[in-house]
N, C-alpha and C positions, 0 to 999 in steps of 0.2 A: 429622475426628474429634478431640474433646479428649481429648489424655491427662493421663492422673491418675499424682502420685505412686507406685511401685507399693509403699512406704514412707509409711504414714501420719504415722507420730510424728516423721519426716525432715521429711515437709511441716510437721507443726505446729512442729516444733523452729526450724526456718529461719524461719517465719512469726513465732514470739516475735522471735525475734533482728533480722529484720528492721524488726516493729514498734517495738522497745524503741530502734531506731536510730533511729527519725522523733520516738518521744514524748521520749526521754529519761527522767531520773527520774520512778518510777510506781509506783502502788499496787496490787495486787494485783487489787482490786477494779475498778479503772479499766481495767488490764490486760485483763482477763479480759470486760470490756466490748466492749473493741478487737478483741479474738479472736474475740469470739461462742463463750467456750469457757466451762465452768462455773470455780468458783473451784481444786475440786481437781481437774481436770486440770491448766488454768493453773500451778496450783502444785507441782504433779508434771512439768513443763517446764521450770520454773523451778530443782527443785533437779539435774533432771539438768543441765541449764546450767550452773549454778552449780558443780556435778561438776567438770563439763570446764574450767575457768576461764571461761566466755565474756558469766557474770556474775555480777553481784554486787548483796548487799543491803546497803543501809545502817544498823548497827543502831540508830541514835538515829531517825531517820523511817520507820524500816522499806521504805522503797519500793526497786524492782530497778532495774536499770539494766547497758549492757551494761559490759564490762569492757575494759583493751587488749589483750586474746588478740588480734582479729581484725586490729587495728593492727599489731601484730606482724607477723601473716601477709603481710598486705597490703608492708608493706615490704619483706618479703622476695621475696616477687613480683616489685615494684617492681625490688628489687635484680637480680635478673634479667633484667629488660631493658635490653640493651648498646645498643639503639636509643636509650633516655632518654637514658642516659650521654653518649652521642655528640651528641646536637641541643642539650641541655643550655646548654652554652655561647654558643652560637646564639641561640636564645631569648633567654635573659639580656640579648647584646647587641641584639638587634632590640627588647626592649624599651624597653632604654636609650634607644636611638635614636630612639625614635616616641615614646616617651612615654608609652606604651597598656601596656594587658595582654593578654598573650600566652600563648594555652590551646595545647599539644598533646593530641591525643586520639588513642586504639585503635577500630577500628571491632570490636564486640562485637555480634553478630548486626545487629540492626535497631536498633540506637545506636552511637554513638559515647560515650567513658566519658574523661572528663578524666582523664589521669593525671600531669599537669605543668600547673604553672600559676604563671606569674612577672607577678606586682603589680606592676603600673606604682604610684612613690610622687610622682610628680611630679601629680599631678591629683588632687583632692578627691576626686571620684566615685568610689567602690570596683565591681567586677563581683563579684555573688554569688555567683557559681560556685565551686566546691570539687574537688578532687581528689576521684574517686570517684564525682562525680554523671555522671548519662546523661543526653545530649539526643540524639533521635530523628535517622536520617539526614534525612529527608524533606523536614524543615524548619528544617535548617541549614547554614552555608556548609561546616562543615567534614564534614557528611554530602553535599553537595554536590559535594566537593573529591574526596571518596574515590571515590563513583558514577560521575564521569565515568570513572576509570580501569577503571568496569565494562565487562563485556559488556551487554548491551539485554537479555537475558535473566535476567542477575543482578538488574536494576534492576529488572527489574517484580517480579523475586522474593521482595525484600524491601518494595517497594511495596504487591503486594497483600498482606502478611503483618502490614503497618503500621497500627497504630488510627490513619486517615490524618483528622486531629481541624483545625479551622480556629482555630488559638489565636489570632491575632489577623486582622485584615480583610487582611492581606499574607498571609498564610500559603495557600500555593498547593495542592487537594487537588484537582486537574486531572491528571491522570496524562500526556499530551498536553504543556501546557502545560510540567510537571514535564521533562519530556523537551527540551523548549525549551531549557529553563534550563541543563540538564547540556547542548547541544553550545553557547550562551554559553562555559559553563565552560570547555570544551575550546578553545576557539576565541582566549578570554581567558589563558587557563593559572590562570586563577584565581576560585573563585567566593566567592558574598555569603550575606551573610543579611541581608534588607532587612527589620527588624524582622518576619522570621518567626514569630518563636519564642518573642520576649518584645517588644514594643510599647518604642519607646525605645531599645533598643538594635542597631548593625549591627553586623556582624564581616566581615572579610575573609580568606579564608583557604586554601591551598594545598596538596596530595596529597602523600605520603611513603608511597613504597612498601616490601615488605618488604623480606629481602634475597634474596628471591626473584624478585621484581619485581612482585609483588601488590597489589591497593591493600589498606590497613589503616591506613595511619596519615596526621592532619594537624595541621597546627598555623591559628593565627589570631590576629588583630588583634580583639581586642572594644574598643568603644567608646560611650558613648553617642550618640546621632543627631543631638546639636548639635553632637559633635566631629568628626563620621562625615560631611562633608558629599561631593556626587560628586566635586569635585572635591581633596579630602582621600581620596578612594578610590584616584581615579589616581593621586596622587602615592605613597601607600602600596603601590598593586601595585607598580610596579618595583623597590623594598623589597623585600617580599617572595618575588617572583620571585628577586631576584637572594641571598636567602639558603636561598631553596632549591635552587639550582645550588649554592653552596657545600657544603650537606650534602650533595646528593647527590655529587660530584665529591670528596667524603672515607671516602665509606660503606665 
């Protein structure tokens, strides 16, 4: 059964906020396009937003856009996790080390959600990734990383719960097969993403539990698939492996 906000104006409020984050500066008109809402609702959203700080208009082109309220928040969140703090360093050095770029992530229902991320500057190639964006467990090393430390009961849970979508001709929507992969993982201590997720690019990447001993959190190697060869993987796992004994054996 779908549930519905049981807070209309919540859902449309979040719905602006969220749009006005993918479009950027917007016109009322374009806005309200995106919405599927008329102009004066759209715009009766707009100024309760705008109320709360969480946007603002520009008065020379008139168009909205959001504001840093929600940046705010977000850091402060951020700041709250003594897990960042701690792997932090970590990262840093492991990227040094390889070269690469190196994502930690939160597993957040049926994603996992970058919330660290240290640019390798030693290689042209940049990874698009962003702090804040979500990529799917299903079809990523670091949703990989986290499931094995599931139960088989957890995994199919958020399995079947997942828009289990074939983004590129790797992308494995075999639930079976899926299942393959995760005791690889276990078996590896460390799982992939073989151009799962985005064509071009592999990641390598490895489990951090809470401090509960939960799975929720991991980090990874992204790289493009001409730097990413197998036997560039093997040599990266015992990397990896061996700096995740280190955080864990400081936790």
């Amino acid at each position: 059964m779908e549930q519905k906000n049981p807070i209309q104006v919540a859902d449309r409020l979040f719905l602006t906020l969220e749009t006005l984050a993918q479009t950027g500066p917007i016109s009322l008109a374009d806005l309200s396009r995106q919405l599927e809402l008329n102009k004066s609702t759209t715009h009766r959203l707009l100024c309760s937003l705008i109320y709360m700080g969480y946007v603002k208009q520009d008065p020379e082109n008139q168009k909205y856009d959001m504001s840093l309220k929600l940046l705010t928040l977000s850091n402060k969140l951020l700041s709250r996790m003594d897990i960042l703090e701690h792997v932090r360093p970590y990262l840093k050095e492991l990227s040094q080390e390889t070269g690469e770029t190196v994502h930690f992530v939160q597993q957040d229902g049926l994603d996992a959600v970058y919330i660290y991320k240290e640019e390798s500057y030693q290689n042209s190639v940049r990874m698009v990734s962003k702090v804040g964006n979500r990529i799917p467990l299903y079809c990523s090393g670091v949703g990989k990383a986290i499931a094995a430390d599931m139960e088989e009961y957890q995994i199919k849970s958020f399995w079947d719960n997942s828009n289990i979508q074939k983004l590129t001709p790797h992308t494995i929507t075999d639930f079976s097969a899926f299942l393959q992969r995760i005791e690889e993982v276990r078996e590896n201590g460390y799982a992939l993403d073989d151009e799962e997720n985005e064509l071009g690019v592999r990641c390598i990447a490895v489990s951090i539990p809470d401090y509960r001993g939960r799975p929720k959190y991991a980090f990874s190697i992204s790289a493009p698939a001409a730097r990413m060869s197998d036997e560039r993987i093997q040599e990266l796992s015992g990397i990896v492996l061996k700096v995740k004994d280190e955080i864990l054996n400081t936790l």
